[in-house]
C-alpha positions as CSV (number, residue, x, y, z in Angstrom):
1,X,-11.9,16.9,-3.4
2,X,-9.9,13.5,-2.8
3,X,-8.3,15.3,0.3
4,X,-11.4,15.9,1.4
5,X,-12.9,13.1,1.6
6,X,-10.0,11.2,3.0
7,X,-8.3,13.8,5.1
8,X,-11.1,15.8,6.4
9,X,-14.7,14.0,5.8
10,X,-13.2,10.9,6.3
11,X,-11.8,8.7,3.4
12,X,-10.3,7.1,-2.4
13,X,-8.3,5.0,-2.6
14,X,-8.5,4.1,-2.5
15,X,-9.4,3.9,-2.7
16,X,-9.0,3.0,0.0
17,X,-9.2,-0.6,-0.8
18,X,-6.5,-3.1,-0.9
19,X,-6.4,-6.6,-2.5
20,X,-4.8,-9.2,-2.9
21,X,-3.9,-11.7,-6.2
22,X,-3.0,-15.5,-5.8
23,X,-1.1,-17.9,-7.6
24,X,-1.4,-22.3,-6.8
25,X,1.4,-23.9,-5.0
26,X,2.6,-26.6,-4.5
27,X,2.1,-27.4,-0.5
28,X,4.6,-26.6,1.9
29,X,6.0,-24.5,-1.2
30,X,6.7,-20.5,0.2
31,X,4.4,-18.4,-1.2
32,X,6.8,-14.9,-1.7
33,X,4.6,-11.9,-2.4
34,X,5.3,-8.6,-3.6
35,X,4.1,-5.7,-2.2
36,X,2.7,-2.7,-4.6
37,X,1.3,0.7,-3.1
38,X,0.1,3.9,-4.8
39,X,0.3,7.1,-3.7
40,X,2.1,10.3,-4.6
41,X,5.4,12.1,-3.3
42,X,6.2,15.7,-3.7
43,X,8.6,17.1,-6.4
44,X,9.5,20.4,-5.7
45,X,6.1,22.4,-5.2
46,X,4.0,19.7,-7.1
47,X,2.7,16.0,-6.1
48,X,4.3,13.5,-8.5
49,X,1.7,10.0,-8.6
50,X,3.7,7.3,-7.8
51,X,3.7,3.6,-7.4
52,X,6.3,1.7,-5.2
53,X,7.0,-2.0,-5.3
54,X,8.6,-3.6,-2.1
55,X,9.3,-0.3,-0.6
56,X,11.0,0.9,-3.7
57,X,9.9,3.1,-6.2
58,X,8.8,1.5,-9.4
59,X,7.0,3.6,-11.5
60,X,7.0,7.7,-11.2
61,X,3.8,8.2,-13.5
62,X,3.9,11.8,-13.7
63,X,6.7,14.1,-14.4
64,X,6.0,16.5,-12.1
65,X,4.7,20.0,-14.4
66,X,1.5,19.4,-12.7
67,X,0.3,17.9,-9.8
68,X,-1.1,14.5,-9.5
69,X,-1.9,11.6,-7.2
70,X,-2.3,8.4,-7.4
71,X,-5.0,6.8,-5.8
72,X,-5.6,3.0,-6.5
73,X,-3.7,-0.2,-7.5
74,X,-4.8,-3.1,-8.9
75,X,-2.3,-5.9,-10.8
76,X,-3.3,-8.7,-12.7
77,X,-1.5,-11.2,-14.9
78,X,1.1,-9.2,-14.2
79,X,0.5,-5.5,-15.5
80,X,0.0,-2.9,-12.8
81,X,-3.0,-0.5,-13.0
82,X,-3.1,2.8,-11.3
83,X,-6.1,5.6,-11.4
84,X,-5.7,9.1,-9.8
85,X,-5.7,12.5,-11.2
86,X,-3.2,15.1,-13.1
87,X,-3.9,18.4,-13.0
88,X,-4.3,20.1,-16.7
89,X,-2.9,23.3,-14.8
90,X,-6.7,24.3,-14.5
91,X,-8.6,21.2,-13.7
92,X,-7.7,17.7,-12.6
93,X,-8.1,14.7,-15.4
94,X,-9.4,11.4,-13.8
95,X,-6.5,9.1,-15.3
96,X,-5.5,5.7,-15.4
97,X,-1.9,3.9,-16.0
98,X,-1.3,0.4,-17.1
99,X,2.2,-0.3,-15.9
100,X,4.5,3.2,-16.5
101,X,2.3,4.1,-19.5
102,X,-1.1,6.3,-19.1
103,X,-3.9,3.9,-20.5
104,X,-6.3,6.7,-20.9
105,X,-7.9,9.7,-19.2
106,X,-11.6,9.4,-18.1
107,X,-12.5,12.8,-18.2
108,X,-11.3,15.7,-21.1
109,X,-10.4,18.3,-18.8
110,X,-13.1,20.9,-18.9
111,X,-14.7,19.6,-15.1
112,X,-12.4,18.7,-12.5
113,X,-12.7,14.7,-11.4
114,X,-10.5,12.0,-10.0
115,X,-10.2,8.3,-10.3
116,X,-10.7,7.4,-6.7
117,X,-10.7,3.7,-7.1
118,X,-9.9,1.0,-10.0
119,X,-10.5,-3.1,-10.1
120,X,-9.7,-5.1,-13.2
121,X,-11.2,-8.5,-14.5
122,X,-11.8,-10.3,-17.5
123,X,-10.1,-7.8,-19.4
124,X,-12.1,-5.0,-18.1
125,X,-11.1,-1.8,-16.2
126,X,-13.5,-1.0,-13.6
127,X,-12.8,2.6,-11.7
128,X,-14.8,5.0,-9.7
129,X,-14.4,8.7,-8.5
130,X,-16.1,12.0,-8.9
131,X,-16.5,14.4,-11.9
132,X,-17.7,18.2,-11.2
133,X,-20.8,19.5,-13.1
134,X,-22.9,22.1,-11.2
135,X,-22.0,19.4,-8.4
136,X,-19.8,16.8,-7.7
137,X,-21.3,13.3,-9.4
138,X,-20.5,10.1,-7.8
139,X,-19.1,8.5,-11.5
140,X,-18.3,4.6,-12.5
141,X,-16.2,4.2,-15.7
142,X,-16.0,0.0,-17.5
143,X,-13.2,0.9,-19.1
144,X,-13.8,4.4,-20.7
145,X,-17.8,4.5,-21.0
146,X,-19.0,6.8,-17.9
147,X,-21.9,6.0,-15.8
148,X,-23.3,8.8,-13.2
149,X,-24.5,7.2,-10.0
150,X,-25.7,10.4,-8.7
151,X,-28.0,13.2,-10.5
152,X,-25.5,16.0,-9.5
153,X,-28.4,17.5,-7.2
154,X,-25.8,17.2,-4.1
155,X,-22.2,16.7,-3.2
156,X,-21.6,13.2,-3.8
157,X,-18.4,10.7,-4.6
158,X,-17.9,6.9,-5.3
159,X,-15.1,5.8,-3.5
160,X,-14.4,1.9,-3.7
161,X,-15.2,-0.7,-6.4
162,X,-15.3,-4.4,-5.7
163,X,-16.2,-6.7,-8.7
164,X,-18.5,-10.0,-7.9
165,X,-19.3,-11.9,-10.5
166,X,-21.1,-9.9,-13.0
167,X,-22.1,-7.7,-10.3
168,X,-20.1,-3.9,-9.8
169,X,-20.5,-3.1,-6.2
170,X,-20.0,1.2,-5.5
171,X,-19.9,2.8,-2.2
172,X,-19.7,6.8,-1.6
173,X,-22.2,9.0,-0.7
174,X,-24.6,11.2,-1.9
175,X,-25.0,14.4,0.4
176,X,-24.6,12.9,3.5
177,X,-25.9,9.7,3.0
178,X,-24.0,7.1,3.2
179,X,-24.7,4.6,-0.1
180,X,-24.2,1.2,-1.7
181,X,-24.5,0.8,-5.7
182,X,-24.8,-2.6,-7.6
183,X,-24.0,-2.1,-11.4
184,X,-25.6,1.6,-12.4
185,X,-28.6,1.5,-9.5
186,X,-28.8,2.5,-5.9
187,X,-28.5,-0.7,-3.7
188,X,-28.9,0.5,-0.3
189,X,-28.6,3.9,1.9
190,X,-26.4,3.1,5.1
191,X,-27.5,6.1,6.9
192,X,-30.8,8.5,6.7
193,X,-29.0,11.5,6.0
194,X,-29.9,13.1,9.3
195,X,-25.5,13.5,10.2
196,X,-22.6,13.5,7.4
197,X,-21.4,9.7,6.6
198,X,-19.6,8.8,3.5
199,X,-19.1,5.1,2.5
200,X,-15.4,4.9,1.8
201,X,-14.0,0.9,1.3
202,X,-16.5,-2.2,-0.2
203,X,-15.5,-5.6,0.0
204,X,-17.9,-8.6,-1.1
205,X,-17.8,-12.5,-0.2
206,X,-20.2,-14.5,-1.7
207,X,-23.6,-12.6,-1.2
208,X,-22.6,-10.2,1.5
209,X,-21.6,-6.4,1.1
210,X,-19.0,-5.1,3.4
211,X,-19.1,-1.4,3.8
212,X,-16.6,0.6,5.9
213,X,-17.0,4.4,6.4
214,X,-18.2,6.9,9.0
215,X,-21.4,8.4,10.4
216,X,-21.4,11.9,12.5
217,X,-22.6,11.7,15.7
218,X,-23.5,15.4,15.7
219,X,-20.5,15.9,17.7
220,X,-17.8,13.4,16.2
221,X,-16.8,11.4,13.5
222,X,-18.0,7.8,14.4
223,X,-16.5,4.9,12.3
224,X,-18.4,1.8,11.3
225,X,-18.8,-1.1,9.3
226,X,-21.7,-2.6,7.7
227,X,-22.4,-6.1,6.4
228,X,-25.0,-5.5,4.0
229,X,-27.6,-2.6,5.2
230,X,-27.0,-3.5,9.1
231,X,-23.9,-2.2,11.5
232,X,-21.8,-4.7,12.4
233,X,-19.0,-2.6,13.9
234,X,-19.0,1.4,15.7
235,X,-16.1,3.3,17.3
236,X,-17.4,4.5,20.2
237,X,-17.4,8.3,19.4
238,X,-15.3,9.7,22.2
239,X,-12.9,10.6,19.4
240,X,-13.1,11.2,15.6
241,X,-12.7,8.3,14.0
242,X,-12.8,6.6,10.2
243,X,-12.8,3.4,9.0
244,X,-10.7,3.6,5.5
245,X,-10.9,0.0,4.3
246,X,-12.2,-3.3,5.2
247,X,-10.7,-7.0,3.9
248,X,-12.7,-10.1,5.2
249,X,-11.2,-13.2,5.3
250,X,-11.9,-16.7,7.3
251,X,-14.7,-15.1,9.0
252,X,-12.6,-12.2,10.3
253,X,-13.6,-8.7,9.1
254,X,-10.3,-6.2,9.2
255,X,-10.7,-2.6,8.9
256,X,-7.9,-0.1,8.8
257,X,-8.8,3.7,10.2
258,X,-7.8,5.7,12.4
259,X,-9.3,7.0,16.1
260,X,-8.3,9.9,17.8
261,X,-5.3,10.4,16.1
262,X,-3.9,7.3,16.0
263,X,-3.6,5.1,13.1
264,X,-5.4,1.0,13.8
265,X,-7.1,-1.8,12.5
266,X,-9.5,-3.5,13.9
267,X,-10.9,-7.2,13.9
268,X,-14.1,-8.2,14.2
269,X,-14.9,-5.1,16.3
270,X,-11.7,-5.4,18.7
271,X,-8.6,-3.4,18.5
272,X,-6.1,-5.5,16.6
273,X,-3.5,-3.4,16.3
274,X,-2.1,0.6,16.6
275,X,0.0,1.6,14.4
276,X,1.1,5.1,15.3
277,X,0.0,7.5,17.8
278,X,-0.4,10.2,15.3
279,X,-1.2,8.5,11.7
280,X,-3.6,7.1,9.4
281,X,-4.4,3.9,8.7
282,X,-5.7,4.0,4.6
283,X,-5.4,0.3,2.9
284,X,-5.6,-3.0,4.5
285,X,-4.7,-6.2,2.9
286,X,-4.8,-9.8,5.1
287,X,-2.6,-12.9,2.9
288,X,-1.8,-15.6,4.2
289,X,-2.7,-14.9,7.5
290,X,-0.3,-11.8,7.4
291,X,-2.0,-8.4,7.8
292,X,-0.3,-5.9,5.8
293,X,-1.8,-1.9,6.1
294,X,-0.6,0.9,4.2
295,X,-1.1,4.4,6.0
296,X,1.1,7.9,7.3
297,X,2.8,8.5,10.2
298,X,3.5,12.3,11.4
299,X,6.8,13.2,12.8
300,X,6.0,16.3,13.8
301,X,6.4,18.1,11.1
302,X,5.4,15.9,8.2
303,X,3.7,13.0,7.2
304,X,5.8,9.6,6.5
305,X,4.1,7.0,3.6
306,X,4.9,3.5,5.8
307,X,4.1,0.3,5.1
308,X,3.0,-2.5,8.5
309,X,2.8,-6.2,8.4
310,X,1.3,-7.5,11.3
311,X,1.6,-4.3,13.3
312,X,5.3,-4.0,12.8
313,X,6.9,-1.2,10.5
314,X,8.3,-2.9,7.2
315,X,9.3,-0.3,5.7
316,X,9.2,3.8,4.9
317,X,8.5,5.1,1.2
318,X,8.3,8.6,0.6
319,X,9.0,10.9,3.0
320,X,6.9,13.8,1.5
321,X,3.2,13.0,0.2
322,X,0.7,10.2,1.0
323,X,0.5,6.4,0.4
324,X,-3.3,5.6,-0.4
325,X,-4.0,1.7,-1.8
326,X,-1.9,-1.4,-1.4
327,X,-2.4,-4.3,-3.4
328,X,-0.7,-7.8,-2.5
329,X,0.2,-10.3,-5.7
330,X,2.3,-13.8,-5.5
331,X,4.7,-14.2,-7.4
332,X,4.8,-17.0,-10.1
């Protein structure tokens, strides 16, 4: 389903979202950063979930006897959280890893479900996905205990977490409506249901909700962005197009999609930068006034997990499989 909703309805993974964790300097002090990204790379038949640290691989979380992905990165204080999915060999198990080590799974097996999306404070492990019942359930996990945000009536996913406070903001949708959650209840619908749209990448500055996604014209994949309930940002819809994840910083909102092919970000509503003329733009993280994206580029005859800063390549991870979530963290 994570395909799905990334590769073909529009958006994980993260979760699609990307952050960024900050240390105090000293000024005039350089502020080195290290770059983490999740994902997964293929091992023979089977996905292996992965996590790379300054374009090298750090942690290989699965062994490779059953698929797996993963989906979202988050470090804090040091320790490295992943969620994604590993197949049982039937179903997949919602997961997530602290560091190299599986912390816990979400789900027991018997539905398939995925971790889409994972943020961590105070101690607590925040992460959203989907669990099939009779339908898919949009699902929030604080730590283990499982919340549905949907009633399993239509196909519905959460795909990005953003922690505020004491406030959990959610976005996914449910059917094809796309929606905002705040804790366990329904916030706000973006859309009226009327075209597919899926909420995929939240981001929250003081009492404002950032929402990227996409909305159907009837004819193409439009991609937007929302501050709170009202669109501040649409493609044009001459040409699919998805907006994966959105970071706002000093009054600049930067998403990271993709239109017609071609992997961009976008500030404030103007094309910033493109990427790739065939590729995906998935995570976007700004530091320091440096604007680093995590996405895909196709070489014709696969795809190629790349890392930008600023527009330019930095570097190339895995040549097999997909890169989903990149988190930036200072170093001490």
């Amino acid at each position: 389903m994570r395909k799905a909703f990334f590769m073909v309805a529009a958006a994980a993974a993260m979760l699609a979202t990307g952050f960024t964790a900050c240390k105090s300097h000293s000024p005039g002090q350089p502020k080195e950063v290290d770059v983490y990204v999740a994902g997964y790379a293929k091992s023979g038949v089977k996905d292996v979930a992965k996590v790379w640290k300054n374009g090298k691989e750090l942690y290989e979380l699965t062994d490779g006897s059953n698929s797996a992905a993963a989906n979202s990165v988050f470090v804090v204080g040091g320790d490295v959280y992943t969620a994604g999915y590993e197949s049982n060999g039937a179903n997949n198990v919602a997961k997530v890893w602290k560091n190299d080590k599986e912390l816990y799974e979400l789900t027991d097996g018997s539905n398939s479900a995925e971790a889409i999306s994972v943020f961590v404070v105070g101690g607590d492990v925040y992460t959203v996905g989907y669990e099939l019942g009779s339908e898919y359930v949009a699902k929030m996990w604080k730590n283990k205990s499982a919340t549905d945000l949907t009633d399993g009536s239509k196909y519905s996913g959460a795909n990005s977490v953003f922690v505020a406070g004491s406030n959990v903001y959610t976005v996914g949708h449910d059917g094809n409506i796309a929606k905002v959650w705040k804790n366990d209840k329904e916030l706000y619908e973006l859309t009226d249901g009327s075209n597919s749209a899926e909420a995929i990448s939240v981001f929250v500055v003081g009492e404002d909700v950032y929402t990227a996604g996409y909305e159907s014209d009837g004819t193409n994949a439009v991609a937007k962005v929302w501050k709170n309930k009202k669109e501040i940002f649409h493609t044009d819809g001459s040409k699919d197009a998805y907006a994966y994840s959105v970071y706002v910083v000093g009054g600049y909102v930067y998403v990271a999609g993709d239109e017609g092919g071609a992997a961009k970000v976008w500030r404030n509503g103007e094309d910033l930068y493109e990427l790739a003329d065939n590729g995906i733009a998935k995570s976007i993280v700004v530091h320091n006034g440096d604007v680093y994206v995590i996405g895909n580029e196709s070489d014709g005859t696969k795809f190629v997990n790349k890392v930008w800063k600023n527009g330019k390549e930095l570097y190339k991870l895995a040549n097999m499989g997909f890169a989903w979530s990149i988190f930036i963290a200072e170093r001490k």
